[in-house]
TORVOTI-314153 format. One record per residue: residue in one letter; z, x, y of N, C-alpha, C, O in turn. Coordinates in steps of 0.02 Angstrom, whole numbers, padded with zeros to 5 digits, always signed. Example, Ala and Ser with C-alpha at 12.3 -4.5 7.8 and 13.67 -1.06 7.14 Angstrom:
<vokols>
A+00390+00660-00284+00390+00615-00225+00390+00660-00165+00423+00712-00166;S+00354+00642-00112+00357+00684-00053+00394+00645+00002+00402+00670+00057;
</vokols>
This chain:
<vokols>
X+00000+00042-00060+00000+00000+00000+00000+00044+00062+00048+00081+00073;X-00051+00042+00102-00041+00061+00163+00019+00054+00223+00045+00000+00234;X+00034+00100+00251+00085+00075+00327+00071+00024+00341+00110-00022+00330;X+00014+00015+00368-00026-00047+00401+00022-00123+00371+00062-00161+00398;X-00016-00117+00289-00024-00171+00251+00068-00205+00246+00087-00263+00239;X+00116-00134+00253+00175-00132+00247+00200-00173+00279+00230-00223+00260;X+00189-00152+00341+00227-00168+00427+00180-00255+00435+00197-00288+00485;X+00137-00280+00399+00114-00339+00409+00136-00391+00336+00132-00451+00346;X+00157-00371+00268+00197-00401+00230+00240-00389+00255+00242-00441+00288;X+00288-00360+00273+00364-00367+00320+00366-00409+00350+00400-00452+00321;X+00348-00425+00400+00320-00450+00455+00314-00535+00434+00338-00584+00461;X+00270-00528+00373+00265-00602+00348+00318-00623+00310+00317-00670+00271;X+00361-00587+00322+00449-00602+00276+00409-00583+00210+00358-00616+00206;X+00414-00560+00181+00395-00518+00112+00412-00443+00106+00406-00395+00143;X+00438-00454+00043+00466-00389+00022+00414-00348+00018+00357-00371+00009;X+00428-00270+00024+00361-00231-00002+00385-00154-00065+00428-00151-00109;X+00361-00131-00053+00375-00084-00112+00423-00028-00083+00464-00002-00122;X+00421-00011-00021+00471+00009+00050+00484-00007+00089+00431-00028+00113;X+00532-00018+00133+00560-00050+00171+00531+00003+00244+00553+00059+00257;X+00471-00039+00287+00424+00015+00329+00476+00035+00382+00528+00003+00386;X+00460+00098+00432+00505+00117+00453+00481+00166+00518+00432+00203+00517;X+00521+00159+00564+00475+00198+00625+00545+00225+00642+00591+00184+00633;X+00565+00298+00670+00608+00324+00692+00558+00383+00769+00508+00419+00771;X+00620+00357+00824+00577+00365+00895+00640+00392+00926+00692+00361+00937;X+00623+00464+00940+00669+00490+00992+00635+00511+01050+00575+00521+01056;X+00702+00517+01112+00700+00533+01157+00665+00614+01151+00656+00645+01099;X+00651+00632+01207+00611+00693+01228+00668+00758+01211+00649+00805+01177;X+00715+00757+01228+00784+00806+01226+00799+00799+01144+00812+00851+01114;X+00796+00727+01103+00822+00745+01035+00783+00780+01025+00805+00836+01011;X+00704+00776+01026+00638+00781+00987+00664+00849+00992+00693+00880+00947;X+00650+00870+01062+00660+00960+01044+00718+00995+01020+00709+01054+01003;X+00780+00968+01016+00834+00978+00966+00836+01005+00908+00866+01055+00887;X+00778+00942+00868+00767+00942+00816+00710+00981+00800+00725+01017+00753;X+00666+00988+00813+00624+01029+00820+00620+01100+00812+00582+01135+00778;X+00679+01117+00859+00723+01201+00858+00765+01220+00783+00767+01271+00748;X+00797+01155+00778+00852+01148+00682+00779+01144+00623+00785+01154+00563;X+00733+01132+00646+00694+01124+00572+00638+01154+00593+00588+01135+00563;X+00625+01212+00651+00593+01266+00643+00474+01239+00621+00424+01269+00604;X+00491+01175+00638+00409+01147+00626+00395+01111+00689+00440+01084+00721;X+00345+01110+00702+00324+01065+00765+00291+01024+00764+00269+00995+00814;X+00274+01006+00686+00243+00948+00659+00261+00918+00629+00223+00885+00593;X+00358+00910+00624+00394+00886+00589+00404+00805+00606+00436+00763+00575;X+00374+00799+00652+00369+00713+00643+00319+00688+00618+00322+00640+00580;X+00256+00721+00639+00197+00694+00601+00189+00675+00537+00144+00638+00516;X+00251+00713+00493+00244+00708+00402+00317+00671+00402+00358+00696+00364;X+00337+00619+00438+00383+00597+00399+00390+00509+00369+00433+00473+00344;X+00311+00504+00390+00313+00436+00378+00323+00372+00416+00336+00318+00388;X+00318+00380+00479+00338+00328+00543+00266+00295+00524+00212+00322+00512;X+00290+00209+00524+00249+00164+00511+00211+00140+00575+00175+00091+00568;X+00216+00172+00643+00215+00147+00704+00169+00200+00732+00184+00259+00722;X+00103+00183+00774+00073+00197+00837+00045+00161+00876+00006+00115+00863;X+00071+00190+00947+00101+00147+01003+00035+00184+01024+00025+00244+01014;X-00018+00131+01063-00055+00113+01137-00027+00106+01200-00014+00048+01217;X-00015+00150+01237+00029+00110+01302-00021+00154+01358-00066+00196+01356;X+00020+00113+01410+00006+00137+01520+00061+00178+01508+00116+00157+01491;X+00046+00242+01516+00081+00278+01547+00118+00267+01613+00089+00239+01659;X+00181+00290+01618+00205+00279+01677+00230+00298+01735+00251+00270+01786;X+00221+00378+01710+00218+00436+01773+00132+00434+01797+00080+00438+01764;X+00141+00429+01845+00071+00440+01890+00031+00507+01925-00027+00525+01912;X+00078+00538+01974+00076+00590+02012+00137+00610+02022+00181+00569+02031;X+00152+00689+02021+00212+00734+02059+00177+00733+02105+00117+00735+02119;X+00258+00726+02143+00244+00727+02213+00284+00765+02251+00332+00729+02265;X+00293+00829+02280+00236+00851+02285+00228+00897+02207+00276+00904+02169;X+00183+00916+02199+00145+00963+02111+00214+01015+02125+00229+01041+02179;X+00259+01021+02043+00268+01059+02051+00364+01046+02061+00403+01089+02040;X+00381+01000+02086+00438+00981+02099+00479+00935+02072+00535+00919+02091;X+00447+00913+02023+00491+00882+01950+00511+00818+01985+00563+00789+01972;X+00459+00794+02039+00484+00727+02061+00405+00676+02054+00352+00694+02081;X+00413+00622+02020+00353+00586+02006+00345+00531+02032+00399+00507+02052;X+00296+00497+02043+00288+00420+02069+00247+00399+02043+00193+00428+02032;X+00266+00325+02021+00224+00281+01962+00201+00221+01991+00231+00196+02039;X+00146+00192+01965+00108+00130+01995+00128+00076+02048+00091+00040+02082;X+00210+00082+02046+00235+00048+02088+00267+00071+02137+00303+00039+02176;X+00256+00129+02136+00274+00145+02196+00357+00179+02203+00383+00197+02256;X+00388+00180+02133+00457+00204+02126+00441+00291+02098+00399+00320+02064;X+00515+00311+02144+00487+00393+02135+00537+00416+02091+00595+00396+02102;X+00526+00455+02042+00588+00470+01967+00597+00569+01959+00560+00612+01933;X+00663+00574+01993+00673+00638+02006+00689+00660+01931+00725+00632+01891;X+00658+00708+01925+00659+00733+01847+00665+00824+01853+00667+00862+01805;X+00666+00837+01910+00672+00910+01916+00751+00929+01902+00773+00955+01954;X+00803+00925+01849+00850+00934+01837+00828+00949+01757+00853+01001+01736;X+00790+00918+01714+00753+00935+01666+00733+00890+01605+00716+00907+01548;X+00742+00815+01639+00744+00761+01614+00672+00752+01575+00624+00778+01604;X+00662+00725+01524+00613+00755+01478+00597+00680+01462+00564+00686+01411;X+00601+00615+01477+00598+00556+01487+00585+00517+01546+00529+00528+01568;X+00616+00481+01577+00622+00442+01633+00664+00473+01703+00642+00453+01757;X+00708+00509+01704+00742+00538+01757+00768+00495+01804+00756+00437+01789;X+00808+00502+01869+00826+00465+01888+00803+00409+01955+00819+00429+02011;X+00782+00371+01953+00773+00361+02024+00804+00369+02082+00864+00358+02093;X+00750+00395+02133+00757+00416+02197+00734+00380+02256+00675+00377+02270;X+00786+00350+02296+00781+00313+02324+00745+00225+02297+00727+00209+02240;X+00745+00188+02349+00724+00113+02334+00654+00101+02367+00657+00109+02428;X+00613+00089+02352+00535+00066+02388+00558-00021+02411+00514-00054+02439;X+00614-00049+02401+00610-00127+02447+00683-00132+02466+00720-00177+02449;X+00698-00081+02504+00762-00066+02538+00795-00140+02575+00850-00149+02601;X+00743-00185+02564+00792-00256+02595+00727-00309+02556+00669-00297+02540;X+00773-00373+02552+00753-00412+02522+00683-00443+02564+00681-00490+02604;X+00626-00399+02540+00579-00441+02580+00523-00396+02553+00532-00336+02545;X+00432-00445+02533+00397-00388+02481+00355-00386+02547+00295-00394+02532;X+00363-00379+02619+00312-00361+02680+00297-00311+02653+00331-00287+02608;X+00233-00279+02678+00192-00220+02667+00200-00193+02581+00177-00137+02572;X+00220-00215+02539+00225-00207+02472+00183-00199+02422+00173-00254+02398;X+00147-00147+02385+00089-00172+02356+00108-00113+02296+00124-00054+02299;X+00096-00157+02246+00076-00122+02179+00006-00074+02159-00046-00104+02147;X+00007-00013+02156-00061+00016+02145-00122-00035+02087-00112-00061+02032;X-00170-00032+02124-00222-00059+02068-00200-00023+02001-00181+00034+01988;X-00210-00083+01962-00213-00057+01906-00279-00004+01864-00328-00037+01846;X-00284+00068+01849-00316+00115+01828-00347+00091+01753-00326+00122+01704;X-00393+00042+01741-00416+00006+01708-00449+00070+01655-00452+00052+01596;X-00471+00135+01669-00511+00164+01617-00457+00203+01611-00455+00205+01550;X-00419+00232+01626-00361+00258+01608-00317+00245+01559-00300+00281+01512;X-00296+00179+01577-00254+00146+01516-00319+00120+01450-00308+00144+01394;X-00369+00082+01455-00418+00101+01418-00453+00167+01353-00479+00160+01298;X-00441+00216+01387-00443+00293+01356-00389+00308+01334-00391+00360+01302;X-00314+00272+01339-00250+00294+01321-00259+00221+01235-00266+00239+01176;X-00258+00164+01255-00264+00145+01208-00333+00147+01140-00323+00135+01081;X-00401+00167+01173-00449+00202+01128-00412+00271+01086-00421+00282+01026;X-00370+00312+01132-00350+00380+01093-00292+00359+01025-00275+00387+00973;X-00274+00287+01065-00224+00285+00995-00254+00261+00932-00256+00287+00876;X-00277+00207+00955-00325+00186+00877-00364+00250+00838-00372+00264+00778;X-00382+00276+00891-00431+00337+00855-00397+00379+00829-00436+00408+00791;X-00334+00407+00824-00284+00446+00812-00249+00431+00759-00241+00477+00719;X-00224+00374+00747-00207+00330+00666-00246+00358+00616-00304+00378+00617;X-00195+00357+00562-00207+00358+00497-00195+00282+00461-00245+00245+00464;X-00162+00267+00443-00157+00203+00396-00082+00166+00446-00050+00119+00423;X-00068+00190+00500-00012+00171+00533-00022+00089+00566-00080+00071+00575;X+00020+00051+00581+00037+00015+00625+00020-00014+00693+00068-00031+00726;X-00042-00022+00720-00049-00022+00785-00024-00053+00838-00052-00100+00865;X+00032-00027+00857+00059-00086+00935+00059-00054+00996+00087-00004+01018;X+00010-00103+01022+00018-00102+01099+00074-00102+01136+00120-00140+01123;X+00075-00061+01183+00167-00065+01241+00135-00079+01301+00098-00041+01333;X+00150-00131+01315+00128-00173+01388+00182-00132+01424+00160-00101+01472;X+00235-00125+01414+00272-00084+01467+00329-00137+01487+00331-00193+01463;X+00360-00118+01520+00425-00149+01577+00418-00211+01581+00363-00238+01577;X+00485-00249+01592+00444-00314+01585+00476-00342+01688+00480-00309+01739;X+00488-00405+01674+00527-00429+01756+00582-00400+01782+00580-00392+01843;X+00612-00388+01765+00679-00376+01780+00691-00296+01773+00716-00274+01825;X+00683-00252+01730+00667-00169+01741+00638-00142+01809+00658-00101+01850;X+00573-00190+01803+00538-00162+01850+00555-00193+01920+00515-00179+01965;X+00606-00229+01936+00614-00255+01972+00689-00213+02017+00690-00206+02078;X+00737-00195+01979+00772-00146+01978+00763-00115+02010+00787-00111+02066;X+00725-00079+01984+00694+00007+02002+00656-00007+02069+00627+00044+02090;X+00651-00041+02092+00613-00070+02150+00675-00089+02210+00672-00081+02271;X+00716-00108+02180+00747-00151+02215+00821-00107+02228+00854-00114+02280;X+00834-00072+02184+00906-00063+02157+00947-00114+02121+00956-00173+02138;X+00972-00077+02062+01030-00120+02017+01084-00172+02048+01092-00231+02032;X+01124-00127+02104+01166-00199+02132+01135-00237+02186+01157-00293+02199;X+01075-00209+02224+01049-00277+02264+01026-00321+02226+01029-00377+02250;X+00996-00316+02163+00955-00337+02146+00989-00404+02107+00953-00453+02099;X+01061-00405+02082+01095-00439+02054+01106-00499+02106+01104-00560+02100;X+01119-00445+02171+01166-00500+02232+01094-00547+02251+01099-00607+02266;X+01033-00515+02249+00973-00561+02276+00987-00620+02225+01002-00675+02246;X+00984-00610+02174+00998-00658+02118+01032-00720+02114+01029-00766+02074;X+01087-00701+02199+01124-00759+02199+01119-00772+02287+01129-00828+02313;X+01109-00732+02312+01085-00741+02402+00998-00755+02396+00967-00791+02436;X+00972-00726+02346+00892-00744+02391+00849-00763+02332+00799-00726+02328;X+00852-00811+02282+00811-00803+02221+00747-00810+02239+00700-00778+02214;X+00741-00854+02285+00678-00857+02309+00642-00799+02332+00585-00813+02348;X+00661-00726+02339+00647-00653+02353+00635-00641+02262+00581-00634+02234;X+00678-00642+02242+00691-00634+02159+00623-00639+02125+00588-00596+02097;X+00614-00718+02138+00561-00751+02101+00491-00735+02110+00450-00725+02064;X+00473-00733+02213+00419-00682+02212+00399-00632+02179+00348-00630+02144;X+00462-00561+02193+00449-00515+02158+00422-00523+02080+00368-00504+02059;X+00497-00569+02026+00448-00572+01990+00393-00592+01967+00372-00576+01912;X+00361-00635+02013+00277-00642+01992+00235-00610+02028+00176-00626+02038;X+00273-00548+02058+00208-00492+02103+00179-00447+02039+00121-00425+02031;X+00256-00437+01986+00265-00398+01939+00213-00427+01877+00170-00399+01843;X+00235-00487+01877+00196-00527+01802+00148-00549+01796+00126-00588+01753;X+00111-00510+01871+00043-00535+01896+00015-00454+01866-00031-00454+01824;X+00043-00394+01889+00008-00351+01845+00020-00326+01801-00015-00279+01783;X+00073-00348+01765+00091-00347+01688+00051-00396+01661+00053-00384+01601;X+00016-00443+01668-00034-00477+01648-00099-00450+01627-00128-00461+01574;X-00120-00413+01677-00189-00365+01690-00185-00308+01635-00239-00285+01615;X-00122-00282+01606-00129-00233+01572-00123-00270+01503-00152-00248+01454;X-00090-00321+01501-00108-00361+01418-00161-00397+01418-00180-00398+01360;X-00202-00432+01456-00277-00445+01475-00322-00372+01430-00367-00390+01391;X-00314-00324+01434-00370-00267+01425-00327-00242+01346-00356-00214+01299;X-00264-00258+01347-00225-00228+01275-00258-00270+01213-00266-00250+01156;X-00277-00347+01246-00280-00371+01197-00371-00377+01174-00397-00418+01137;X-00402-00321+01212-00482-00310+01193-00460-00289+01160-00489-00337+01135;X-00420-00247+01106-00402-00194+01072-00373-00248+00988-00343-00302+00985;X-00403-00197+00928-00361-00231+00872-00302-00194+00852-00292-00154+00806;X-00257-00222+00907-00184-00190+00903-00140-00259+00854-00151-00319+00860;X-00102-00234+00820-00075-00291+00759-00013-00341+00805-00009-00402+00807;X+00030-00287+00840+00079-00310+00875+00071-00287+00953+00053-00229+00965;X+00086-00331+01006+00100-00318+01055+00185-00324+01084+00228-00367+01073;X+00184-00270+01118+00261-00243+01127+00261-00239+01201+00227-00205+01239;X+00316-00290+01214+00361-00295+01269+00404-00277+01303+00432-00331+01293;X+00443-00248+01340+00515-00198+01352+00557-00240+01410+00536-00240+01468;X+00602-00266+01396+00661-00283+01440+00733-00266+01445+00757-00240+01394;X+00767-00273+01490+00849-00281+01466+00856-00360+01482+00834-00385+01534;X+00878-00384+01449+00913-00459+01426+00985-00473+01435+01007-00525+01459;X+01031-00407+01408+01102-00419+01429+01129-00354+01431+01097-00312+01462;X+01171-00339+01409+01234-00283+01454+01258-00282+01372+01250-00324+01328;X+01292-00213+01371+01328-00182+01323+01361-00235+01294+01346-00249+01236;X+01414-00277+01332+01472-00296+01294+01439-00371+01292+01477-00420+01295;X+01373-00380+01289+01355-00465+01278+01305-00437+01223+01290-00379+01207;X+01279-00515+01194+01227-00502+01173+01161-00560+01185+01177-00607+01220;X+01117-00560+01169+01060-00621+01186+01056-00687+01119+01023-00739+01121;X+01102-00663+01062+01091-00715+01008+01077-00799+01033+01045-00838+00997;X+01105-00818+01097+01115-00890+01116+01032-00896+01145+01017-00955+01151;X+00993-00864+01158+00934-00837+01180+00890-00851+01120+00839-00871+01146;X+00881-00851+01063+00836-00823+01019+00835-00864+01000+00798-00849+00952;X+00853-00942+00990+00782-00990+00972+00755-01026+01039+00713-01071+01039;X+00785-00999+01091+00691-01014+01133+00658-00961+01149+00617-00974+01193;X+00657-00892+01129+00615-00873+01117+00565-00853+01068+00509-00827+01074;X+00615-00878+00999+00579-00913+00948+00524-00963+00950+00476-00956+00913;X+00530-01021+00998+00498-01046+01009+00414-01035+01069+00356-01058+01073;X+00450-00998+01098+00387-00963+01159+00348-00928+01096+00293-00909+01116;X+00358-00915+01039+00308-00855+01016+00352-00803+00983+00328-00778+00932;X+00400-00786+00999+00423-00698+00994+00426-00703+00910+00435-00756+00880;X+00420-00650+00885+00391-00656+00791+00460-00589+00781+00501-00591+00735;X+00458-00541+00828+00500-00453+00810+00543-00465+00874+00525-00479+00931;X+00598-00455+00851+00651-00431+00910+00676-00365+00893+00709-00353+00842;X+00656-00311+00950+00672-00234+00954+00702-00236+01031+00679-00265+01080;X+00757-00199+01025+00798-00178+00994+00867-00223+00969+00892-00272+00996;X+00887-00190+00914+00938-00252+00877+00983-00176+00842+00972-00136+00797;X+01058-00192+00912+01100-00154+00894+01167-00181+00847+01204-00230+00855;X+01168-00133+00798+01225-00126+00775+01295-00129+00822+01347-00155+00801;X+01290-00110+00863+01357-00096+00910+01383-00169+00959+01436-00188+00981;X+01312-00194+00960+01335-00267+00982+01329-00345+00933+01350-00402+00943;X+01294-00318+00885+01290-00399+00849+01320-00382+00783+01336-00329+00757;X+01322-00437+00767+01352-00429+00674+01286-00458+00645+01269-00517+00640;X+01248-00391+00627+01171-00413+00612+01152-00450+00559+01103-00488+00560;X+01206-00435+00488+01201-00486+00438+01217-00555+00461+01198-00598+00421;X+01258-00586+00537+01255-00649+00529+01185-00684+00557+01153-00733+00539;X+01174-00622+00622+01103-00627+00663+01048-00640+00598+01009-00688+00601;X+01050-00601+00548+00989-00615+00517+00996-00677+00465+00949-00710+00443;X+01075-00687+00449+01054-00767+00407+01050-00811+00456+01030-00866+00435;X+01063-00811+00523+01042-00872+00576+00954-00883+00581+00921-00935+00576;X+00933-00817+00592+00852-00819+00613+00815-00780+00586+00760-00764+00606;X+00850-00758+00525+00798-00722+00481+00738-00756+00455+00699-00713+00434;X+00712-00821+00446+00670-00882+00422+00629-00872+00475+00568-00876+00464;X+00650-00856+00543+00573-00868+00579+00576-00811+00640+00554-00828+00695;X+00606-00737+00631+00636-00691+00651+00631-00619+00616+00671-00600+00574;X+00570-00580+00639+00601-00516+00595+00616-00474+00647+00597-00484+00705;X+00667-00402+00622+00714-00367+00650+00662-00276+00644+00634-00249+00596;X+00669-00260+00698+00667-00187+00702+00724-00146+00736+00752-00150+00790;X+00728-00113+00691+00800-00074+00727+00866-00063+00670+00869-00043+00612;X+00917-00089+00722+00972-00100+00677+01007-00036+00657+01046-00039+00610;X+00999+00009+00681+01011+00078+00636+01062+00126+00707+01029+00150+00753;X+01141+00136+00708+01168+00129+00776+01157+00214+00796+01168+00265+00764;X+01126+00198+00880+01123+00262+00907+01172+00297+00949+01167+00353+00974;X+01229+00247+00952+01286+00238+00972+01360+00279+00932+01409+00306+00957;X+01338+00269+00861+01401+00283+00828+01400+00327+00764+01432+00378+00753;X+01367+00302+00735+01351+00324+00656+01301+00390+00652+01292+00426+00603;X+01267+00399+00728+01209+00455+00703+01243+00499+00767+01241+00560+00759;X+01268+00479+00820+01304+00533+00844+01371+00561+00833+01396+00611+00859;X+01398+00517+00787+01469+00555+00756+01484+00544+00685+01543+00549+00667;X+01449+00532+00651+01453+00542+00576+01440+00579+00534+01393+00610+00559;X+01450+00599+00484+01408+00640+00465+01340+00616+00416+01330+00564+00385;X+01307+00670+00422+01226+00670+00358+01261+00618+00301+01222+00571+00302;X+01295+00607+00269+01305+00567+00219+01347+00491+00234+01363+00450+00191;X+01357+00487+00295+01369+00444+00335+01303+00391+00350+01299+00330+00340;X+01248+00445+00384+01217+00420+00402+01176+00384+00348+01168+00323+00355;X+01149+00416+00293+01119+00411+00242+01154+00353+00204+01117+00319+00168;X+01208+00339+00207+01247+00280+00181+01206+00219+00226+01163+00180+00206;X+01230+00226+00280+01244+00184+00347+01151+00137+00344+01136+00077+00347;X+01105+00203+00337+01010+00188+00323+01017+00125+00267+01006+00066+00281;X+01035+00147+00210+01017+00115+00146+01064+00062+00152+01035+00011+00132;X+01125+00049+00170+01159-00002+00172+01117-00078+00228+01115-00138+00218;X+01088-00031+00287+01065-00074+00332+00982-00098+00289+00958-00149+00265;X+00977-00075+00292+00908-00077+00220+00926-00151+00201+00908-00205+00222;X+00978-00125+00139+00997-00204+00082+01017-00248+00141+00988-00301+00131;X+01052-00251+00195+01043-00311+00231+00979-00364+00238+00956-00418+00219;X+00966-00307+00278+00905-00329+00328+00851-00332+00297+00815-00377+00320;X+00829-00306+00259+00762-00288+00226+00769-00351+00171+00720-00388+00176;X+00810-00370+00126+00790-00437+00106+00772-00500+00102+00801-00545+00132;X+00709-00509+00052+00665-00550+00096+00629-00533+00130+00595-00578+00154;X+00612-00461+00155+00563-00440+00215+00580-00462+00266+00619-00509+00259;X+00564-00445+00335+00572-00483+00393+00605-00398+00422+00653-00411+00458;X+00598-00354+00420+00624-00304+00445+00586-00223+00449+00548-00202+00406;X+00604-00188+00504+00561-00123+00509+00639-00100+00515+00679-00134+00548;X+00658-00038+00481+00693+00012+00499+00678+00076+00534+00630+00114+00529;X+00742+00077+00576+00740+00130+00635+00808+00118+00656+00854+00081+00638;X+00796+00185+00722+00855+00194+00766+00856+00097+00825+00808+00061+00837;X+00923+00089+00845+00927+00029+00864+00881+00053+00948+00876+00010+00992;X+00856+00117+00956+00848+00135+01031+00822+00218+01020+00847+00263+00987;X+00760+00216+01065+00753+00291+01047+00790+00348+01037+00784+00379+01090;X+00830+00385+00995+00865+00439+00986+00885+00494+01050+00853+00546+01061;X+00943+00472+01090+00954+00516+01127+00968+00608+01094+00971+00631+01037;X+00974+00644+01177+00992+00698+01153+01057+00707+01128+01095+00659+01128;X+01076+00770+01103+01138+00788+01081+01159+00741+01016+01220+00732+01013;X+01123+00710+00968+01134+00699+00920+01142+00732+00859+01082+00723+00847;X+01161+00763+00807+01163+00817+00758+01112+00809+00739+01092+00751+00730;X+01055+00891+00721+00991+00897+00702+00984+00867+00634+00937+00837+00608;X+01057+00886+00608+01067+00858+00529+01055+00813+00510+01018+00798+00463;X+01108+00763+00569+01107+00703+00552+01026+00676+00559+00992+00658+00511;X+01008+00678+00622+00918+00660+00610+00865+00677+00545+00818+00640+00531;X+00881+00735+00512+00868+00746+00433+00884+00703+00401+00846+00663+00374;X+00948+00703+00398+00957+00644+00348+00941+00554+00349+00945+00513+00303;X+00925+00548+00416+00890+00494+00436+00834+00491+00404+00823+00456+00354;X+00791+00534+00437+00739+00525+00418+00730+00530+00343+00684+00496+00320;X+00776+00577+00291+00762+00578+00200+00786+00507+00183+00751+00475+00144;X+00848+00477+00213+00853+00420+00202+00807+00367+00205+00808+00329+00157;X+00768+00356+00250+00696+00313+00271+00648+00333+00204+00631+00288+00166;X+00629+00394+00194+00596+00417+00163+00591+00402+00086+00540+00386+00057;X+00674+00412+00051+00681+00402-00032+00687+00325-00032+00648+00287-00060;X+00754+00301+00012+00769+00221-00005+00770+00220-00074+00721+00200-00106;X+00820+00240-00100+00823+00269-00186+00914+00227-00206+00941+00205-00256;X+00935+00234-00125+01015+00224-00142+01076+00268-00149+01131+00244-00163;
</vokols>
């Protein structure tokens, strides 16, 4: 059975002969691990059921050279400290509640085009999903700032609501052209709630809008065996695997427990991709990511 064929019997709630599996780290684990296992093609051979089509989202340094970037919207992400991901934002592009003079860069139509052609063309028997990117509320943030952006929420929704349909007007344009493409899954990115909540009261209407995969699905906030006998029937799970606890302070046989145990949950019946609940930060044990990944790999027990 192919990845492909895997990640789409899963998918259709059906068991398969492995339980398919995508493991995605951050830029800082990658090279961690990388340095502990001495190969630089050590992800390529480990079996990740997943390749991702996406818009890139750094645009231009500004100025070349200074580890500070600015992306389509106009938010600038200081990364010259040595941030190997996202970095931090610098400063706010809508310093008060109002989108005057505001404009989102055209969208780079052959750009993102040539990014999603390179992925299909690049596959082996893998998985194809599209990443539309950021969804309302991320990108709205980063625009806005975290605490104005809450207080608009309750002083100006009507500011709120613009923004988000300035946003979902060109997050539209890039799933418009994703979906010329025979990508299997299209992939969405939001935050929904906060550490100490979770979205379960959420998930049958968006059961109902459509949603088929909910990523990310942490261990640290849900009790996933009850999550999955509630909506496992019309609900499959990617994730589940904690980046929080078990892979940054456990050990290799911890973790390797922790894989195969989340496995016999979730994986019965199909309806599940295993992975980290969130791309693999840095400073996680190189080990432990070994044994992740042999764990994914045997699923022996």
């Amino acid at each position: 059975m192919t990845r492909r064929n895997r990640v789409r019997q899963a998918l259709a709630h059906r068991e398969t002969d492995l339980i398919p599996y995508h493991i995605e780290l951050t830029g800082g684990a990658h090279a961690q691990l990388i340095a502990y296992v001495g190969d630089l093609d050590y992800l390529q051979g480990i079996g990740n059921h997943i390749v991702y089509g996406s818009y890139d989202l750094f645009c231009q340094e500004v100025p070349p050279g200074s580890g500070v970037w600015r992306d389509g919207f106009g938010v600038t992400w200081d990364r010259s400290r040595g941030a190997t991901d996202f970095g931090v934002v610098a400063g706010r592009v809508l310093p008060e509640p109002s989108l005057t003079g505001f404009r989102i860069s055209p969208l780079d139509e052959k750009r993102l085009r040539a990014r999603l052609e390179a992925a299909l063309a690049g596959m082996a028997d893998e998985c194809p999903v599209a990443d539309v990117g950021w969804g309302l509320f991320e990108w709205a943030w980063t625009l806005r700032g975290m605490e104005d952006l809450l207080m608009d929420m309750v002083a100006d929704p009507a500011f709120v609501e613009a923004l988000f349909d300035r946003i979902a007007a060109h997050q539209r344009q890039v799933l418009d052209i994703a979906l010329d493409y025979p990508f299997d899954l299209i992939l969405f990115g939001d935050d929904w709630d906060q550490q100490r909540g979770n979205i379960a009261a959420l998930l049958p209407e968006l059961i109902d809008i459509g949603l088929e995969v909910y990523q990310t699905f942490q261990p640290e906030v849900y009790d996933i065996g009850a999550v999955k006998r509630a909506y496992g029937q019309d609900l499959a799970f990617w994730g589940g695997l904690s980046t929080q606890r078990v892979l940054p302070f456990g050990t290799p046989e911890a973790v390797r427990r922790s894989v195969i145990e989340t496995m016999r949950l979730l994986g019965a019946g199909g309806g599940y991709i295993a992975g980290p609940a969130h791309a693999v930060p840095p400073g996680v044990p190189p080990e432990n990511l070994v044994a992740l990944v042999q764990a994914c790999q045997d699923q022996t027990g």
